[in-house]
DRENTORKOL-3810 file (N, C-alpha, C; in nm, 4 decimals):
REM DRENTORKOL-3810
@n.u->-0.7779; n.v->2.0767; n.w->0.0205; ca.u->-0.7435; ca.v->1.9858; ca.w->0.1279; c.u->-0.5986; c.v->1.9439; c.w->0.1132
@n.u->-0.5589; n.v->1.9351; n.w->0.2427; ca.u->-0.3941; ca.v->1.8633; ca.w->0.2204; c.u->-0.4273; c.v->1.7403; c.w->0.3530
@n.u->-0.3425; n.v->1.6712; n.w->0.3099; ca.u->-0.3023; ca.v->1.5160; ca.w->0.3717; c.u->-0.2252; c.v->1.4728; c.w->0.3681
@n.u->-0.1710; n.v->1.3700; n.w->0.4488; ca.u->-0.0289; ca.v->1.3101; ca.w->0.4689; c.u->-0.0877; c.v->1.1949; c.w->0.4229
@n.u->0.0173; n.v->1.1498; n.w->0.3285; ca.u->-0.0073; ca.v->0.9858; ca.w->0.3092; c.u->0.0609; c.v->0.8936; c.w->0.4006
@n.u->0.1054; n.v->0.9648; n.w->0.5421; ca.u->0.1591; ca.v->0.8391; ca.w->0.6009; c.u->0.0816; c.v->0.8233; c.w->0.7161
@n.u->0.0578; n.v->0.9095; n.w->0.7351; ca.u->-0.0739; ca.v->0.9081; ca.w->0.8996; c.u->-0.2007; c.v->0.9751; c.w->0.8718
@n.u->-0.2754; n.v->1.0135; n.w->0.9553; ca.u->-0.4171; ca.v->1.0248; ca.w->0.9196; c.u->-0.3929; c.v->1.1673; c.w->0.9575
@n.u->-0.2969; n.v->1.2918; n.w->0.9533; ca.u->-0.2917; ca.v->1.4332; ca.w->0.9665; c.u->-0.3371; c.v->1.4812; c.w->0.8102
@n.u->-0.4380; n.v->1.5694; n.w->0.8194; ca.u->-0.5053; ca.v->1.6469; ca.w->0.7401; c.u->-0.5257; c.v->1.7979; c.w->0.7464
@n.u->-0.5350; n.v->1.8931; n.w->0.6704; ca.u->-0.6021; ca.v->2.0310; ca.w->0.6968; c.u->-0.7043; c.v->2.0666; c.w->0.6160
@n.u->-0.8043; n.v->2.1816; n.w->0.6114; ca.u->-0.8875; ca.v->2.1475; ca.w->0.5277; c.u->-0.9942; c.v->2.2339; c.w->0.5143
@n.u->-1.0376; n.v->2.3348; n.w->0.4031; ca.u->-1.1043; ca.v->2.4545; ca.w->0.4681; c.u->-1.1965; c.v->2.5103; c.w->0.5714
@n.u->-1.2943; n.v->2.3382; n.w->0.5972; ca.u->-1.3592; ca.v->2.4041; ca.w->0.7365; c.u->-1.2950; c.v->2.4390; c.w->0.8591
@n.u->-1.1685; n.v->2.4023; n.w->0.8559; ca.u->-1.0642; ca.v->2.4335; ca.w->0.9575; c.u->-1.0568; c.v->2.5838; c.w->0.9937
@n.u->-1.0959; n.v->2.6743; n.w->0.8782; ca.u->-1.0727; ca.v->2.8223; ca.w->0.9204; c.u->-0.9922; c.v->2.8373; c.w->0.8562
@n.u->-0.8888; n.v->2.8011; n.w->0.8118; ca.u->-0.7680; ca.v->2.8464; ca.w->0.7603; c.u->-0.7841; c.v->2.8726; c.w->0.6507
@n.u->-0.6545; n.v->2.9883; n.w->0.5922; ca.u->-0.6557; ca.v->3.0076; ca.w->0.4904; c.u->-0.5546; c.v->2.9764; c.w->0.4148
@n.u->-0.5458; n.v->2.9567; n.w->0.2848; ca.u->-0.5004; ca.v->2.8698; ca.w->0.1984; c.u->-0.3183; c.v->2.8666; c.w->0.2626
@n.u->-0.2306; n.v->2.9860; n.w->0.2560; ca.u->-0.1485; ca.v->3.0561; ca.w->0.3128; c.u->-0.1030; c.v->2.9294; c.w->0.4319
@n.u->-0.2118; n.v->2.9516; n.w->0.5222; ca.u->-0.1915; ca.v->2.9227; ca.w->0.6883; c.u->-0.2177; c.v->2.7697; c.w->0.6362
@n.u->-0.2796; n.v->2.6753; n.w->0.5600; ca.u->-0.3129; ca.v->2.5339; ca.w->0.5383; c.u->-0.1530; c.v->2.5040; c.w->0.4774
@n.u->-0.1089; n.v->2.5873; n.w->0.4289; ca.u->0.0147; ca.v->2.5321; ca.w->0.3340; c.u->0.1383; c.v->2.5153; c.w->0.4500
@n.u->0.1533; n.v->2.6425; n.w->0.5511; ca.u->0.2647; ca.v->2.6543; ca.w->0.6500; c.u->0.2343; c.v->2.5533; c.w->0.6859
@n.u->0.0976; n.v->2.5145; n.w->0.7543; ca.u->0.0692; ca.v->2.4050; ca.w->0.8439; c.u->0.1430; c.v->2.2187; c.w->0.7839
@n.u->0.1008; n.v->2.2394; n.w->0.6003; ca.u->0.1533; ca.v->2.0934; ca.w->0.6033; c.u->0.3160; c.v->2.1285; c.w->0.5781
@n.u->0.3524; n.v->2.2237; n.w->0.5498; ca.u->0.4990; ca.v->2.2260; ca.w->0.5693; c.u->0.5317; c.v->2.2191; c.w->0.6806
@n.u->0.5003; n.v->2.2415; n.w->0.8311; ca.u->0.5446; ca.v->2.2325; ca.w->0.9238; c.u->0.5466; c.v->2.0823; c.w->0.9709
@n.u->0.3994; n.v->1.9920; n.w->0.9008; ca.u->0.3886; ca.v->1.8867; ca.w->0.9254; c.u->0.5159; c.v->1.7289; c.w->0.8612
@n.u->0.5397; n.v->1.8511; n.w->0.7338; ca.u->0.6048; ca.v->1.7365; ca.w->0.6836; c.u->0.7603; c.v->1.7714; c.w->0.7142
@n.u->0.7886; n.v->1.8975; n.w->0.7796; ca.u->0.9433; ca.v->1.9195; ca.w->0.8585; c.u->0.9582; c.v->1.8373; c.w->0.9764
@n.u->0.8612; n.v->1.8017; n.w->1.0814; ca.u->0.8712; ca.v->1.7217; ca.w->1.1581; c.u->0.8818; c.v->1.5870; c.w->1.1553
@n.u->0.7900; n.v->1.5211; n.w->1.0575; ca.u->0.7993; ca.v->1.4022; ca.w->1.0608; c.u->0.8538; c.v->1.3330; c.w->0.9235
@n.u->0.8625; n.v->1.4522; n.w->0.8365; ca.u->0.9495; ca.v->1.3742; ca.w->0.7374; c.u->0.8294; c.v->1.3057; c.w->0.5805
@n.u->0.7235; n.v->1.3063; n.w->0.5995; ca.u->0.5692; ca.v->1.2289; ca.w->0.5560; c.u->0.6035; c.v->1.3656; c.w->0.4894
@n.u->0.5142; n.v->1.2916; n.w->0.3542; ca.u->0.4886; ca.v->1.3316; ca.w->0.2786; c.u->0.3123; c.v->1.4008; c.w->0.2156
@n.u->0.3207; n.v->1.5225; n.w->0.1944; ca.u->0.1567; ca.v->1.5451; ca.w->0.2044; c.u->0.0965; c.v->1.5603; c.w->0.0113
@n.u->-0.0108; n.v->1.5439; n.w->0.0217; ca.u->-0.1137; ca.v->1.5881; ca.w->-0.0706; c.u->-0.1460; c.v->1.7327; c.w->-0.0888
@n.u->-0.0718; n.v->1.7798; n.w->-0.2103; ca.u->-0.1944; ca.v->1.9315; ca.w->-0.1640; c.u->-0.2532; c.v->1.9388; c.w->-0.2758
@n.u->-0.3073; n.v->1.8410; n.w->-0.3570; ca.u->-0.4359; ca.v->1.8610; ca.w->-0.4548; c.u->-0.5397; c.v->1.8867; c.w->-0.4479
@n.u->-0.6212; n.v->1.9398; n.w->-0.5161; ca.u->-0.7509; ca.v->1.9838; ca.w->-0.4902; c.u->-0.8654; c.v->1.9258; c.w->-0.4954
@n.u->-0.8254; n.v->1.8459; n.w->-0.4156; ca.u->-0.9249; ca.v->1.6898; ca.w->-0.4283; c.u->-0.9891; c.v->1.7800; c.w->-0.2893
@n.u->-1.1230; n.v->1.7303; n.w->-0.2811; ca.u->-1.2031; ca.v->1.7518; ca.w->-0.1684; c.u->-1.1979; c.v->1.6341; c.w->-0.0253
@n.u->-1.1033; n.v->1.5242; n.w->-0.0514; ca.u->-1.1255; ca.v->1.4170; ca.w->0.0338; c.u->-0.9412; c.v->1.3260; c.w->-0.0450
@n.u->-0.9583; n.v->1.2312; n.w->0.0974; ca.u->-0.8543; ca.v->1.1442; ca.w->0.0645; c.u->-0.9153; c.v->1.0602; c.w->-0.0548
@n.u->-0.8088; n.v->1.0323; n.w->-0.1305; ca.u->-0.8510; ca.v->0.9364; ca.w->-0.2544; c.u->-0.8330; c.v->0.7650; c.w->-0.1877
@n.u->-0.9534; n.v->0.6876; n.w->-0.2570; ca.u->-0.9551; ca.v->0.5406; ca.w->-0.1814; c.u->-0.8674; c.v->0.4870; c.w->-0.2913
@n.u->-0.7907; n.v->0.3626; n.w->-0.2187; ca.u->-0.7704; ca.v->0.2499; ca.w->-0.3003; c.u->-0.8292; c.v->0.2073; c.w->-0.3868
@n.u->-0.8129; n.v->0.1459; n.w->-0.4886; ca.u->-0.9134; ca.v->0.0458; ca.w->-0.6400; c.u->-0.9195; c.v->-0.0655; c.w->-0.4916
@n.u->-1.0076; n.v->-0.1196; n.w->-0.5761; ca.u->-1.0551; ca.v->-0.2641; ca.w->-0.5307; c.u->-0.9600; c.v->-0.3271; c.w->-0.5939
@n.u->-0.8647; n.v->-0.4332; n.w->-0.5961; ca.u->-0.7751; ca.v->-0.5253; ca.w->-0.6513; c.u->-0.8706; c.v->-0.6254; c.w->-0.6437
@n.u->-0.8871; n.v->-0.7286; n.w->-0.7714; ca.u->-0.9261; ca.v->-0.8833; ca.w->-0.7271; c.u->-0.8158; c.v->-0.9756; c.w->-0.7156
@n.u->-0.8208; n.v->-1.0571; n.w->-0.6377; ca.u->-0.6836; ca.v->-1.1413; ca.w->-0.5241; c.u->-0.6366; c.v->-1.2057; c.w->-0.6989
@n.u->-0.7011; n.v->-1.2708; n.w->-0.7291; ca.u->-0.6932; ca.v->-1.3985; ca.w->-0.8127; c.u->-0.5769; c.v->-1.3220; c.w->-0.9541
@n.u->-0.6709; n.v->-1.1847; n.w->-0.9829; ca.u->-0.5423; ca.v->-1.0958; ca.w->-1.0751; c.u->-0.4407; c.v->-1.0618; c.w->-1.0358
@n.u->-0.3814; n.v->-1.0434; n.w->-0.9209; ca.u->-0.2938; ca.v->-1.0218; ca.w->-0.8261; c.u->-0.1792; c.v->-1.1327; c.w->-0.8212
@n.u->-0.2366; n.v->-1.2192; n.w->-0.7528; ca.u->-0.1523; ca.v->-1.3323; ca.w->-0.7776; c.u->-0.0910; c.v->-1.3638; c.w->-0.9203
@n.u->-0.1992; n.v->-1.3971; n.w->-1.0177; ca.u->-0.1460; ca.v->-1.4201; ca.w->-1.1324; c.u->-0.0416; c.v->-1.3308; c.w->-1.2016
@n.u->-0.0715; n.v->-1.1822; n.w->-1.1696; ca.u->0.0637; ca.v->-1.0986; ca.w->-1.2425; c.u->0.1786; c.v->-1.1056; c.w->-1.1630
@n.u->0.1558; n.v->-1.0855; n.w->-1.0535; ca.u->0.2939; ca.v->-1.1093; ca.w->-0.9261; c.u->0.3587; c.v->-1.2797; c.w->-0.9456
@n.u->0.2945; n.v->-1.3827; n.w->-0.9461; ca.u->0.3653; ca.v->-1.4680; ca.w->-0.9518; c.u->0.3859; c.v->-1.5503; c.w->-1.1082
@n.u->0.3255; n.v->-1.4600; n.w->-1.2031; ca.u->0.3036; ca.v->-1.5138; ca.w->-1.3262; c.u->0.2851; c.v->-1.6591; c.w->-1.3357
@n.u->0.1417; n.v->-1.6969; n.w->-1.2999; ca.u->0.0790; ca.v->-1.8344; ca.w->-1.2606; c.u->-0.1134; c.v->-1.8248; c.w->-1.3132
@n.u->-0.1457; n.v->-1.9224; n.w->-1.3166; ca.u->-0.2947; ca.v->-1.9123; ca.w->-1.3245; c.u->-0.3264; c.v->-1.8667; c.w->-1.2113
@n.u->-0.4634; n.v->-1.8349; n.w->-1.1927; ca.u->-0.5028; ca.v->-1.7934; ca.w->-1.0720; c.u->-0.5477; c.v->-1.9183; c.w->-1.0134
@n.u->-0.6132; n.v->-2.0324; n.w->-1.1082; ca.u->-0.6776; ca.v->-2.1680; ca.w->-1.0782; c.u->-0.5659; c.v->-2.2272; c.w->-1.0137
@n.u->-0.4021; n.v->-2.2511; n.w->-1.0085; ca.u->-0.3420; ca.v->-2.3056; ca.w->-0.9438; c.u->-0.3797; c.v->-2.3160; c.w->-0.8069
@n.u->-0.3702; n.v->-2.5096; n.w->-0.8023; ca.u->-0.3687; ca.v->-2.5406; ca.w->-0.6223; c.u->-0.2654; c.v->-2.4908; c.w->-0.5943
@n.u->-0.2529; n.v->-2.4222; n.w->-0.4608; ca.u->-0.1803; ca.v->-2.3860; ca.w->-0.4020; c.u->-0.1062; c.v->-2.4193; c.w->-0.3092
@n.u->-0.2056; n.v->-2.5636; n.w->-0.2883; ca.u->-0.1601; ca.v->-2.6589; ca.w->-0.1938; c.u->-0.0225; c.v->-2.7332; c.w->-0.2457
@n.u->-0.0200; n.v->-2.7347; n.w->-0.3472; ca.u->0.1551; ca.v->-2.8215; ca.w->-0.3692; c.u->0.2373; c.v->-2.7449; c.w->-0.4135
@n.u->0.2314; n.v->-2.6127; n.w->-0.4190; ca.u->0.3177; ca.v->-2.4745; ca.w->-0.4087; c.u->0.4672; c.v->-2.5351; c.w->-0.3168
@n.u->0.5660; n.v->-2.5231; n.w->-0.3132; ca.u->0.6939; ca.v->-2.5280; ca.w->-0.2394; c.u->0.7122; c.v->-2.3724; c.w->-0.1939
@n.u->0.6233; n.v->-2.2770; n.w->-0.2171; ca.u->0.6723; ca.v->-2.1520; ca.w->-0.1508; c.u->0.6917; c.v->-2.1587; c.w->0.0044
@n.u->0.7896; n.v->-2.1023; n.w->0.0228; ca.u->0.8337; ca.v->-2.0615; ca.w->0.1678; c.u->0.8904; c.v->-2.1917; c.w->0.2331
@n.u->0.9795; n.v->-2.2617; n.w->0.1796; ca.u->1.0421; ca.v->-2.3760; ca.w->0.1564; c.u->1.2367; c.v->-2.3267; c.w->0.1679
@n.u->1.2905; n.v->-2.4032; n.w->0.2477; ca.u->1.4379; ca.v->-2.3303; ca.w->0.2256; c.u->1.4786; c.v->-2.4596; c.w->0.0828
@n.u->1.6084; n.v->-2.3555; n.w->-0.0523; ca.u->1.6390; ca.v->-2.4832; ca.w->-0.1254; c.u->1.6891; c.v->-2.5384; c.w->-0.0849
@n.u->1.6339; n.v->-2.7022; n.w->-0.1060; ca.u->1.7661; ca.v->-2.8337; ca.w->-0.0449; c.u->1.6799; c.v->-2.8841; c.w->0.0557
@n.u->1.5735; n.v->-2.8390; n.w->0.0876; ca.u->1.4842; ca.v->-2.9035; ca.w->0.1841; c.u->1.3821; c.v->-2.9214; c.w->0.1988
@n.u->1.3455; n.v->-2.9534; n.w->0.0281; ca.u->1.2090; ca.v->-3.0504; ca.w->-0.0321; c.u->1.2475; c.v->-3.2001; c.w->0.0231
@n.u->1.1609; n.v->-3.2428; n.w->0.0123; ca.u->1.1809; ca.v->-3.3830; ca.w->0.0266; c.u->1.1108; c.v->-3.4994; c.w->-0.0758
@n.u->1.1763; n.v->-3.5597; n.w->-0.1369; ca.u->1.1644; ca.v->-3.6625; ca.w->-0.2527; c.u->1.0761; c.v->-3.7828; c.w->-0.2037
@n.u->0.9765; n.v->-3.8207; n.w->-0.2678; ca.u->0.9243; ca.v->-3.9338; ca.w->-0.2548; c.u->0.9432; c.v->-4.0322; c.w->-0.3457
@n.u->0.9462; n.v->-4.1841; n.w->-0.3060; ca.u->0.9675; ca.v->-4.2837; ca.w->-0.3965; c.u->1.1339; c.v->-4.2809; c.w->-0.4264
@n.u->1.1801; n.v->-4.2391; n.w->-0.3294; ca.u->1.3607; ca.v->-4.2801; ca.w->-0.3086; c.u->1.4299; c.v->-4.3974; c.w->-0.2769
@n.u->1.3333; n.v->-4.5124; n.w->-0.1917; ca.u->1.3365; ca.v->-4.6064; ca.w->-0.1702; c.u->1.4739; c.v->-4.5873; c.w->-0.0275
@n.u->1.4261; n.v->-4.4650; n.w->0.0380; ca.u->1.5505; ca.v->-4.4368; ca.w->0.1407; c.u->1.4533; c.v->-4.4508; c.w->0.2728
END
């Protein structure tokens, strides 16, 4: 089987083709659009892992996963927190 990892274009032996004619085909596919194909001998597209959110977060933002998130300042411009107990 061959596949593009950028769109859902595939070839694939029930197609008829032969190995030859599957190969022109993703070369022709990936001269046009530039995408990049699979030609391993995998029988099917390979799925994603399951990620769990909570490990995710924690390595990307190097944080607990238990952090509220609610008093996070992300997506905040600097200089435009605002201070409480300023007496302003």
């Amino acid at each position: 089987m061959k596949f593009c990892h950028t769109c859902d274009w595939f070839v694939d032996e029930t197609d008829g083709a032969t190995e030859q004619e599957r190969s022109r085909l993703a070369l022709e596919h990936f001269v046009e659009t530039g995408h990049s194909i699979d030609s391993s001998g995998s029988v099917g597209r390979p799925t994603p892992p399951s990620i769990c959110e909570e490990l995710l977060i924690r390595d990307l933002l190097g944080v607990d996963a238990d952090l509220d998130m609610s008093t996070s300042t992300a997506g905040t411009r600097p200089g435009t927190e605002t201070e409480t107990g300023s007496g302003a």
